[in-house]
C-alpha positions as CSV (number, residue, x, y, z in Angstrom):
1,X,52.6,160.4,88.0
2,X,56.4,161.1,86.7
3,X,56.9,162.2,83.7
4,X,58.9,160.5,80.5
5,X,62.5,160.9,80.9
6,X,64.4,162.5,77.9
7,X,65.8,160.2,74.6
8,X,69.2,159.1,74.3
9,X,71.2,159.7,71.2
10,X,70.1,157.6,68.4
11,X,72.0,159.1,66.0
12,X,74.7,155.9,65.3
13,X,72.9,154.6,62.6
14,X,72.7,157.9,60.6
15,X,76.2,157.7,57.8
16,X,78.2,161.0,58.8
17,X,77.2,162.6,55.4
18,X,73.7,162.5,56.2
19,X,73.7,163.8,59.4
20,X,72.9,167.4,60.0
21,X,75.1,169.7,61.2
22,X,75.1,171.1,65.0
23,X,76.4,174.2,65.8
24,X,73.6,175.0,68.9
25,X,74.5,175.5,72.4
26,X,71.1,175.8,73.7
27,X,67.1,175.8,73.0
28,X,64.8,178.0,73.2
29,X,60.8,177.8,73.2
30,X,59.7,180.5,71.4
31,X,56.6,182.9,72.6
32,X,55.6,182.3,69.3
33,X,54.1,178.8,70.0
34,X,50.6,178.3,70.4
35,X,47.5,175.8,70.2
36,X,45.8,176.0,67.2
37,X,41.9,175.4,66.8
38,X,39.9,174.7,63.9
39,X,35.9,173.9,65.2
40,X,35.7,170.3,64.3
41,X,39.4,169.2,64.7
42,X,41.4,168.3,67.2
43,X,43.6,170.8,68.4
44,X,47.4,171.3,67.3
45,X,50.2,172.9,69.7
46,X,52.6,174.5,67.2
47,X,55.8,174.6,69.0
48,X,58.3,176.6,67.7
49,X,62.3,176.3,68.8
50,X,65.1,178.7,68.4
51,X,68.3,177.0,68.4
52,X,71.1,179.4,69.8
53,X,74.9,178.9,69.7
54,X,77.1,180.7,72.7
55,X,76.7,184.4,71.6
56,X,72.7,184.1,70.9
57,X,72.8,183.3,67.2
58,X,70.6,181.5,65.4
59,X,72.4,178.2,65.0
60,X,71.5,174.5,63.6
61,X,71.1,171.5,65.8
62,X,70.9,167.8,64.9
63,X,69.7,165.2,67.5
64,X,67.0,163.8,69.5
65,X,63.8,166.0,70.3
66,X,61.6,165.0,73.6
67,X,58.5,167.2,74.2
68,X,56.7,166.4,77.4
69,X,53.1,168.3,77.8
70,X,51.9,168.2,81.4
71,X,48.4,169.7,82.4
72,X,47.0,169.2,85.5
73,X,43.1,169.2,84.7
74,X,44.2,166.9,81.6
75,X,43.7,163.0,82.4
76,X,46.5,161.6,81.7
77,X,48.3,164.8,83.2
78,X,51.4,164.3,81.3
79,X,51.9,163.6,77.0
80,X,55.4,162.6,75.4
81,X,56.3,163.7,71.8
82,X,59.1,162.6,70.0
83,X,61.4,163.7,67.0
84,X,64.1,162.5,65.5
85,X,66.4,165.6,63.7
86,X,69.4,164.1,63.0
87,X,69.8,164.2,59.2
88,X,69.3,167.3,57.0
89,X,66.1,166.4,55.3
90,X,64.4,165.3,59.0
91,X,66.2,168.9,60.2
92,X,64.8,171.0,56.7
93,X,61.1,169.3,57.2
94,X,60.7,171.5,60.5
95,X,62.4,174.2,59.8
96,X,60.6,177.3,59.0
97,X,63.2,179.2,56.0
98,X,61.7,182.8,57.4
99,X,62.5,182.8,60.8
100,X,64.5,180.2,61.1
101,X,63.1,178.7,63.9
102,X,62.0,174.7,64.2
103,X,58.6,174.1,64.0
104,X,57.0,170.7,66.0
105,X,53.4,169.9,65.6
106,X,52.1,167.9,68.4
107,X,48.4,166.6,68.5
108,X,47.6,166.0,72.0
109,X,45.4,163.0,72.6
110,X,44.2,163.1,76.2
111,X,41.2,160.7,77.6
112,X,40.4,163.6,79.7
113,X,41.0,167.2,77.8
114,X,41.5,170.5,79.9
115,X,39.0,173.1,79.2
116,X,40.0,176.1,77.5
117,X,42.6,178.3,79.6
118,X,43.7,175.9,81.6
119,X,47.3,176.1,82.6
120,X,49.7,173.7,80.1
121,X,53.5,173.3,80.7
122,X,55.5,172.2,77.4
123,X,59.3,171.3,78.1
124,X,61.5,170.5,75.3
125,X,64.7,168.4,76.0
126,X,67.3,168.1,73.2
127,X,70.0,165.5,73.2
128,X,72.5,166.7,70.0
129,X,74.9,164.9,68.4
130,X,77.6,165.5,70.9
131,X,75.5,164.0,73.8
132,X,75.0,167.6,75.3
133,X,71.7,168.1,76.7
134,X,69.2,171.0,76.5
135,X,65.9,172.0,77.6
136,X,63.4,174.8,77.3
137,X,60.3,175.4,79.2
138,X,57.0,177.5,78.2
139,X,53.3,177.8,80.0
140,X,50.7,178.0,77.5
141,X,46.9,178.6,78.1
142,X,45.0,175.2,76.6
């Protein structure tokens, strides 16, 4: 099984005075991203992004977000997510204003789940504005 390839741009039809601004250079998935479970509901992956410009500061990003999810004891083994973050309100809804990180919720619907601890890969590719494209990888423990 391969997994989904990244998003093209899809930014053309956003008028320039909507679009945010994009200052990043690169992504990061931050360590503080994790599943979240609550008894009854299904679980949530809160996946958390620092966007970085050249010297390592924080830095803003507009574009195309691809999340792929691939577990091995999942059936199916891998899960796309997909966000659009080219204008400033689509950029302001996932951003958290104390860290200053972006924050994606994905809800995982498997037909097989993993059990608890097993191994889950989350890669995030980012297509920005100027058709550069980044990615960031993190293991997580389902």
């Amino acid at each position: 099984e391969k997994p989904p390839a990244a998003l093209a741009p899809a930014l053309g039809n956003v008028p320039a005075d909507e679009r945010a601004p994009h200052t990043a250079t690169r992504i990061v998935l931050s360590d503080l991203s994790h599943i979240e479970r609550d008894g009854s509901s299904p679980a949530v992956i809160e996946l958390r992004i620092d966007a970085l410009d050249e010297k390592g500061a924080t830095a803003v990003l507009a574009g195309d977000l691809r999340v792929v999810l691939k577990c091995d004891a999942a059936d199916p083994c891998y899960l796309a997510f997909d966000a659009m973050l080219a204008t400033k309100r689509q950029v302001a809804q996932h951003t958290d204003p104390t860290l200053g990180q972006l924050v994606i919720l994905l809800e995982p619907r498997w037909d097989k789940e993993p059990a608890r601890g097993q191994q889950a890969t989350v890669t995030a590719t980012f297509t920005g504005l100027d058709g550069k494209v980044m990615e960031s990888t993190l293991k997580l423990a389902w």
